[in-house]
N, C-alpha and C positions, 0 to 999 in steps of 0.2 A: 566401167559399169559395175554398182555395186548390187548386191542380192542377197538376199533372207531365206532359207527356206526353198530359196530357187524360186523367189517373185524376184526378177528386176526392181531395180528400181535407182533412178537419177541421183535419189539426195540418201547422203547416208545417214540422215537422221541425228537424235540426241548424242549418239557415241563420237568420238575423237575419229581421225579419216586415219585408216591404217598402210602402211607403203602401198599396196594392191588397190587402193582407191586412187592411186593419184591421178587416173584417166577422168576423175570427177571432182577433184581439188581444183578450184578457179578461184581469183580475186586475190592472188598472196604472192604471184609471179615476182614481182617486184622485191618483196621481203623475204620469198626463200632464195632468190639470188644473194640477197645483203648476206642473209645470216651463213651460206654457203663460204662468203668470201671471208668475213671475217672467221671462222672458223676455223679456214684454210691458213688462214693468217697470222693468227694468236694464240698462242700458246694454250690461254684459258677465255671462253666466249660465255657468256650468264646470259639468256635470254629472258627474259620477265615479263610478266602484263596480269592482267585481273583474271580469275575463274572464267571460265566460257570466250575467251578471248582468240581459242585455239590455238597453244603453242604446242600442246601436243601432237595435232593434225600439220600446224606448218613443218614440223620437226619431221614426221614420218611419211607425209604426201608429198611435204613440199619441199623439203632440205636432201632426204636421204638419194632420192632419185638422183640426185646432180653431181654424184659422187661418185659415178661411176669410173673405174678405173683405181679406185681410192680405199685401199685395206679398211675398212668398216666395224666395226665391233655392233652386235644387236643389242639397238637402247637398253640402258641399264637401268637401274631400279633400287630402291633400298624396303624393297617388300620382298621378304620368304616368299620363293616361290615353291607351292603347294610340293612339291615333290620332294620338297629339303625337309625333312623331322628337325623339330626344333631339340632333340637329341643330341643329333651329329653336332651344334656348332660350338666350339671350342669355349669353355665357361672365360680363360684368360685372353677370348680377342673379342670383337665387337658382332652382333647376330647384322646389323646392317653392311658390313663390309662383305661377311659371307654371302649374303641377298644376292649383293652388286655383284661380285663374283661368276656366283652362279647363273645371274639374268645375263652376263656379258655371254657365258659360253651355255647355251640350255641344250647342246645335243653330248654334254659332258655329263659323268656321274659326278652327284652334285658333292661326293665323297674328296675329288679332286682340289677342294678350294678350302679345307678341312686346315686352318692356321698359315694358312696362306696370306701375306697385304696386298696391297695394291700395287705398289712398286717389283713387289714378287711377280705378282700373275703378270704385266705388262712385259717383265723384260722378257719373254719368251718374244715378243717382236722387236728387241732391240737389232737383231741382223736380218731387217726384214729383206727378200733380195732385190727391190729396185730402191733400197731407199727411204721412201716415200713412210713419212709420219701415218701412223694408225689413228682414225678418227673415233674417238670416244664420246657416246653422250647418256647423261643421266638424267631421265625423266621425272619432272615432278620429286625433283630433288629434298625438299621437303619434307620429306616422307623420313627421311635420313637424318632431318634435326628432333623427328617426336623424342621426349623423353624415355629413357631406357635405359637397360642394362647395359654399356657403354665402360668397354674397362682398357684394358693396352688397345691402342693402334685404334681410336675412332676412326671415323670413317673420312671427316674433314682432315684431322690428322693425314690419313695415311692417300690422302688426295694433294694434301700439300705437301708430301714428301714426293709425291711422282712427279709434279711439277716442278718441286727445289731439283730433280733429278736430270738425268739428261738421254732420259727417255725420248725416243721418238717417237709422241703422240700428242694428239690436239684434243682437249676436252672440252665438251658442250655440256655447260649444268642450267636445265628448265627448272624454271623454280615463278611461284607465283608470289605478284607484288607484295602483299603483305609479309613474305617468310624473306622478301629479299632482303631487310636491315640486317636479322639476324644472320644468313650468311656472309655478308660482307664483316660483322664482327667479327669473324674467324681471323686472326690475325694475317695469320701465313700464308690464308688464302685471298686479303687482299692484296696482300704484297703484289702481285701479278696480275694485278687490275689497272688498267691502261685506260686511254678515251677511249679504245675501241671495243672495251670487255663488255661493257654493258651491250645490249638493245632491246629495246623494249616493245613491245607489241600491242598496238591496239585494238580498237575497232574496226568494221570496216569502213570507208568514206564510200561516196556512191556508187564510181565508176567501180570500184569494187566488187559492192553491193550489187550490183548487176551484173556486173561479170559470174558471180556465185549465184545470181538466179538462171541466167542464159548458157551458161558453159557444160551442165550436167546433161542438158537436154540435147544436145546436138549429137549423141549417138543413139538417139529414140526416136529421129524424125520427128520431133516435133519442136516447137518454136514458140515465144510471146508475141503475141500482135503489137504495132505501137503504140505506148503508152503504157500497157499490162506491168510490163516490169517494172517501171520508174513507178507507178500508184506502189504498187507492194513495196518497192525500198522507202517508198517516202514514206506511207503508213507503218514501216517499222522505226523508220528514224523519230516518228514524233512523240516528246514525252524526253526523249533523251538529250542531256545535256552534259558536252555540246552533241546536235543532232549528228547521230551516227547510226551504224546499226552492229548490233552485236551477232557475230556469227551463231551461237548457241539460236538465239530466235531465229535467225532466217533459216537455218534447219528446220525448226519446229514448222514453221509457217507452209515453208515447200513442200515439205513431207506431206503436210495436210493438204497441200493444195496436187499435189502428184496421186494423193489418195481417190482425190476427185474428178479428175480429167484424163484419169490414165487409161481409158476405156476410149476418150475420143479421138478425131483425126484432124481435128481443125485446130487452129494456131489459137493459145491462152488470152482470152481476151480478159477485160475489165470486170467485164460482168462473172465470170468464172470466179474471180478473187474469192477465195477465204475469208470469213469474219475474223480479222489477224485478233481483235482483243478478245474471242472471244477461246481461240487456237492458244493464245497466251496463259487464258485462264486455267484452262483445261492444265497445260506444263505446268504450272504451280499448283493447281490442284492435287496431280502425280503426285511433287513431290513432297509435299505439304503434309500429303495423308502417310506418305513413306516416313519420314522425320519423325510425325508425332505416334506412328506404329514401333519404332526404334527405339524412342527415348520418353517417351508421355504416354506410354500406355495404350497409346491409340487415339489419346483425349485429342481431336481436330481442333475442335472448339478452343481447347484455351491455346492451341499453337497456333491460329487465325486469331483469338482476340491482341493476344501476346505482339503479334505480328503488325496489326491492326493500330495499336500504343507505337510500335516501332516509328512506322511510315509518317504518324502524325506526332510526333516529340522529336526535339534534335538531341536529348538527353538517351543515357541506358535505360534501358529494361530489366529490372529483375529478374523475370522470370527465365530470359533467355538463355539458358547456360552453356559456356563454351562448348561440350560438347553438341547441346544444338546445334546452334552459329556455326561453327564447323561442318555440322551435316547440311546446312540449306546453303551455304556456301561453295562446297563442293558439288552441289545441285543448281546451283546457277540462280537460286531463289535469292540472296544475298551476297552482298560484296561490302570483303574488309577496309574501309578506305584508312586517313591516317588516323594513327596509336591504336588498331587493329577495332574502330569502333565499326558496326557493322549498319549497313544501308540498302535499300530496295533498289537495285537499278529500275533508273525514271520509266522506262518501257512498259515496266512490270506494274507498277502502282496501280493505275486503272486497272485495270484486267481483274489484277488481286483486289482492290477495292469492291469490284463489280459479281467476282465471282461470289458462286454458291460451293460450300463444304461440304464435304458429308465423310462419314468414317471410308476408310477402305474397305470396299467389297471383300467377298469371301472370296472372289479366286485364290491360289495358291501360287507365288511363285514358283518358277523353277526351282528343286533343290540346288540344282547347281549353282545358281543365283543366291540361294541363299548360304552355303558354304561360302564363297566369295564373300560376301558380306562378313561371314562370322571370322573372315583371315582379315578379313580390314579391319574389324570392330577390335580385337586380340593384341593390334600390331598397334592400334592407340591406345589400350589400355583399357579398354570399355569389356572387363569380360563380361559381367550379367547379359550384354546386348549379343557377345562373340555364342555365350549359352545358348541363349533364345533361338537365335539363326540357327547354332548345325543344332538343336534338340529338333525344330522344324524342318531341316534338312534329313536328315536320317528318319523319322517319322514318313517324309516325303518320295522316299528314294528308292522306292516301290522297288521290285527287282534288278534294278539297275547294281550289281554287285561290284562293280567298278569304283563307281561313284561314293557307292558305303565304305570301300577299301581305302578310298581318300579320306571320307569323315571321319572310320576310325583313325587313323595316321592325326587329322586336328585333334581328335579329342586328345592322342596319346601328348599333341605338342601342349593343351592345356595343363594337362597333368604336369608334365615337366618341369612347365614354368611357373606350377605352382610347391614343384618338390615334391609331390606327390609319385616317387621314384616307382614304386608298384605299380601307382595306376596304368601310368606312362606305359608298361612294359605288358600290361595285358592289352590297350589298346594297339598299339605298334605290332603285338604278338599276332591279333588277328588280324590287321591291315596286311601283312607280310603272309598269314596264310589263303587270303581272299588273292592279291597279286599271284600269287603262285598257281591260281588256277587258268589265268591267262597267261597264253601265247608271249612269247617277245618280253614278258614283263619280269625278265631277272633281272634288271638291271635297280628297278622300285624292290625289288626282293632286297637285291645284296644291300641298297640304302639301307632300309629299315633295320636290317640284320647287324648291321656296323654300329646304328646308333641304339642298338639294345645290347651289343657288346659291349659298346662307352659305359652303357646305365650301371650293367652288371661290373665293370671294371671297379665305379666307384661305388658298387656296394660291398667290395671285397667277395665277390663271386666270382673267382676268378677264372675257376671249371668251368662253370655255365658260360662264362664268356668266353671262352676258348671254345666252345662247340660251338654257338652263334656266329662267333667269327671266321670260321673253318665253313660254315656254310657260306656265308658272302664269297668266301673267294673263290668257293666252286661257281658260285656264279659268274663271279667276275674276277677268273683266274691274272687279267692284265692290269689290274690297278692296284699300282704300289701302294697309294692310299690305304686301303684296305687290308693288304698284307702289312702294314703300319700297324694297324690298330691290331693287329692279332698278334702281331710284334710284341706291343705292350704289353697283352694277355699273358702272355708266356713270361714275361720278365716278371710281371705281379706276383707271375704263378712262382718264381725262382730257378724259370729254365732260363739260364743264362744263355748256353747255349743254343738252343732252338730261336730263340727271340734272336741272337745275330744271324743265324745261318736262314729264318727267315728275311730279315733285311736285307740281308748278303741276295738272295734270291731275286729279291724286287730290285736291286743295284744293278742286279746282274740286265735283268730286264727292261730298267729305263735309267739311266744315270742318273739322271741331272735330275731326279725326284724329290723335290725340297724336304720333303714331311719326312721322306726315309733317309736322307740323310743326317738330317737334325737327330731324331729317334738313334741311328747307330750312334752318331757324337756322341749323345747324351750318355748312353748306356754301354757306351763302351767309357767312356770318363767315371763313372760309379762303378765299374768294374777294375778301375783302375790303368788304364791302356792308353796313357795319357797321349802319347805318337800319332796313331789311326782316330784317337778321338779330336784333335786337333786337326788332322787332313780332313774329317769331314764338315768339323764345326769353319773351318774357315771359308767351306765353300758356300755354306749356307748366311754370310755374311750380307746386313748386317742381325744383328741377333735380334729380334723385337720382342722377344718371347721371354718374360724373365727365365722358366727353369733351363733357359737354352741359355743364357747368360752364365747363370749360376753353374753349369757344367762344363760351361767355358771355364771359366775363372777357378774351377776344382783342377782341369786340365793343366792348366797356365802352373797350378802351384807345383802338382806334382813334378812337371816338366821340371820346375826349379826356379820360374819366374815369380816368385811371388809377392814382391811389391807390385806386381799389373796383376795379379789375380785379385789381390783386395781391390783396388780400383774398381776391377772389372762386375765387382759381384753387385747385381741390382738393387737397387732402394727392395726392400722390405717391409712390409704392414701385415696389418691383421686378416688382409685377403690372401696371404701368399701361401702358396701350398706346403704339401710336407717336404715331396722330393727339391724342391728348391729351397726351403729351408736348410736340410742337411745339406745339401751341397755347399752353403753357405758354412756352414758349422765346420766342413769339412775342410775347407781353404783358412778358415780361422786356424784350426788344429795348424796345420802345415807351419802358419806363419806361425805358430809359436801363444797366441792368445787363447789359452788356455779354456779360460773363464766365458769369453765370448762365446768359446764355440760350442759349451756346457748350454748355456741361456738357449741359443738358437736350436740345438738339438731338442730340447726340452720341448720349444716352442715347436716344432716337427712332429714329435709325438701327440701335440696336442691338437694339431692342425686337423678342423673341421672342413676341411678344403674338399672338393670333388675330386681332387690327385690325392688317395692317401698313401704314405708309405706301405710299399710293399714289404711281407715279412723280414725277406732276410737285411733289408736297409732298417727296418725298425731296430732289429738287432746291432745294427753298427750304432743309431742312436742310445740307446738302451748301453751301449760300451763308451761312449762317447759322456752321454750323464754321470757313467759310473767312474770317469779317471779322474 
């Protein structure tokens, strides 16, 4: 039984069927056993099908139930989830890996997954105790090829390293038809594509199609007379080729027609039916006037004529532009068929032909509705639209101080990403003091607090970042993570000292803590301690991280290994930071190349990088130029 508000109600509507719906998920029996099996089966499973086709609903009503007994990970995602500052995520690994991360574990601080891969976070179940493979799935996987800031360890990358691995887990990647070529170009990750990898997901067919009209009501007492239900699946199948019906409409349709009958006692007859085209209309109406309030200004008119050109030419449209297409596609108003050219499912033409336009009324969304929107608009690139949404959200967000603590925290991840390193740090600064007045909420405190220690680390503030970070860990005295970054704080600052004996702290507290082991490696190898820097850099094997590379390979020299320290030290560009620069400079010295390790030093100091040399390394470079 699903519910709104605390109305019942049989059909859950426009939205995707979430695991707690599945008492009202009907017609997919058949396809959440398949995709269960293969799942269970193959190492890597791609389910695919068009927008509105419900792979999202099959996946969390209909797949996830049947797993019971079966180590589960919560669908993953390559969307920042609102609680992560676009701060905290590591400028040298991918913001979409961290996403995934953090939507796999959401009752973790999201501090935990802070340069973490994917092969890393997983082997925490490789001694799982019965056994039994952890079942992994990433929804609307898609989401994780938009273009972006995408540097070591993407996200594809570091998916097909846990699959080259011998992890014991099974991954489900949803991904819709049109996005599905480009994933399969991923090399590595088709390597592991079998007959059984694909499956694809359609329409419904009829029995279906009636099964999802009849199966919601049977805990409402109430019932279709005969005939009732075959009229409604058939009046949605017509227009569609081949005649089928799409689940997104038979939502829309029931919902309307639940709107209407839900008050009687007698079984749905014929004459009860909804005007399906006219129910249809109305949905594209919705989202028609949404799309062109997003990206046209509001103009309906030319996104209905624009529209209007579409349905009657087999040719593009000018006017259309991808970001449109995108919006009314992810709104089930259009579907990308092949070389991503876009078309009206046949169902809809009427309807849309027939309907009447008009701008979007003045009601106001939810703000919260509209935050959501301005984190989707952001994550594809669209800021002017990501602006518009939280300017209307925060204007909106009437006393609700909760909700403003989350807007400012967006605005601060705007700022960031646009380098705007100040702004960032006044918006985060009041998001972190709005949390602090709620109950239970240190744990959004200590976030915020970590990722304005990062800010401040790379402005060379390196005081203020030590007070920032000294706060986070009172709040969250257990996570090594955090004692990590305060770590750094102190080492920028040139407490050698305090920066180990806090690691030492957090070791003491959780061993096997990636981030603090790598951190003592590193800085204990720049200290010179090549011994203890080598027991911990090995355990944080393999290195994905160049400056963890590069203080490997400084290790390896001092040690005395130094034809595998040159080997070891990582390709270099004009992205790489300062402390891995030196470090590089510094195995050159060893080995005797003089002149290299001059250039590289040089090129350390110069380094505009988010890691800058801290003082007393700037000084070994500065001694390094001068020999």
């Amino acid at each position: 039984m699903t519910s709104s508000g605390g109305d019942p109600k049989p059909y859950v509507g426009l939205r995707p069927f979430h695991r707690d719906d599945r008492a009202a998920f009907f017609g997919r029996e058949r396809e959440a056993a398949e995709l269960v099996r293969r799942w269970r089966d193959n190492r890597l499973t791609i389910l695919h099908g068009p927008p509105g086709a419900g792979k999202s609903s099959l996946l969390a009503a209909g797949a996830l139930p049947r797993l019971d007994g079966s180590p589960v990970l919560p669908v993953g995602s390559a969307l920042r989830p609102q609680s992560v500052p676009a701060g905290l995520i590591p400028r040298d690994g991918d913001a979409r890996v961290f996403a995934l991360l953090a939507s796999w574990s959401p009752h973790e601080i999201p501090t935990e997954f802070s340069g973490l891969t994917i092969p890393a976070y997983l082997g925490r179940y490789r001694r799982s105790p019965d056994g039994r493979p952890v079942m992994a799935a990433i929804d609307q996987v898609e989401e994780g090829l938009v273009p972006g800031p995408a540097e070591d360890g993407h996200l594809l990358d570091q998916l097909a390293d846990a699959l080259d691995g011998d992890l014991p887990f099974r991954l489900l990647l949803v991904v819709s038809d049109e996005h599905l070529a480009a994933l399969l170009d991923h090399v590595r990750l088709r390597e592991h594509v079998t007959e059984n990898t694909l499956y694809a997901l359609g329409p419904l067919d009829v029995p279906s199609a009636l099964q999802a009209c009849r199966g919601p009501l049977d805990g409402y007492g109430r019932e279709f007379a005969p005939g009732a239900a075959e009229a409604l699946v058939d009046d949605l199948r017509s227009g569609s080729s081949p005649p089928a019906v799409e689940p997104v409409h038979l939502q829309a349709v029931c919902t309307a027609l639940w709107a209407r009958v839900r008050g009687q006692a007698s079984p749905i007859t014929t004459a009860d039916l909804v005007d399906t085209d006219q129910v249809l209309a109305d949905f594209c109406h919705a989202q028609i006037v949404e799309v062109a309030h997003d990206h046209l200004h509001g103009d309906v008119d030319k996104l209905v004529a624009l529209l209007r050109q579409l349905v009657a030419s087999d040719g593009p449209v000018g006017g259309l532009t991808a970001p449109v297409v995108r919006a009314l596609a992810e709104r089930h108003v259009l579907r990308l068929g092949p070389e991503r050219r876009p078309a009206m499912p046949g169902r809809l033409v009427r309807p849309f032909l027939r309907g009447k336009f008009r701008k979007r009324e003045e009601e106001q969304p939810p703000a919260a509705d509209q935050l959501r929107a301005a984190r989707r608009a952001l994550h594809h690139g669209l800021v002017e639209l990501a602006a518009r949404n939280v300017d209307e959200a925060m204007r909106h967000s009437a006393d609700d101080a909760r909700l403003r603590a989350r807007i400012e925290s967006f605005l601060g991840d705007m700022a960031y990403l646009r380098d705007d390193l100040d702004e960032a740090l006044v918006h985060y600064r009041r998001s972190a003091q709005l949390f602090d007045t709620f109950n239970g909420a240190g744990r959004s405190v200590a976030t915020l607090l970590t990722a304005i220690g990062r800010i401040l680390i790379s402005q060379g503030r390196f005081d203020a970042a030590i007070g920032e970070l000294n706060g986070a860990v009172r709040r969250s005295p257990d996570k090594p993570v955090i004692q990590t970054e305060l770590a750094w704080a102190l080492w920028y600052r040139g407490m050698d000292s305090g920066a180990v004996d806090v690691l030492d702290s957090a070791l003491a507290r959780k061993g096997d803590s990636l981030q603090a082991l790598r951190a003592r490696g590193e800085i204990l190898s720049d200290l010179r301690r090549p011994r203890p820097a080598l027991l911990d850099l090995d355990r944080v094997r393999p290195h994905e991280r160049p400056a963890t590379k590069a203080a490997y390979a400084f290790a390896l020299a001092l040690s005395g290994d130094v034809s595998q320290a040159v080997r070891v030290i990582p390709p270099l560009d004009r992205e790489s930071d300062g402390p891995t620069l030196l470090r590089a400079a510094r195995v050159m010295e060893v080995a005797g190349n003089l002149a290299e390790a001059v250039r590289l030093a040089r090129r350390a100091r110069q380094s505009a990088g988010r890691r800058p040399l801290p003082p007393h390394l700037a000084a070994e470079a500065d001694r390094l130029i001068r020999s």
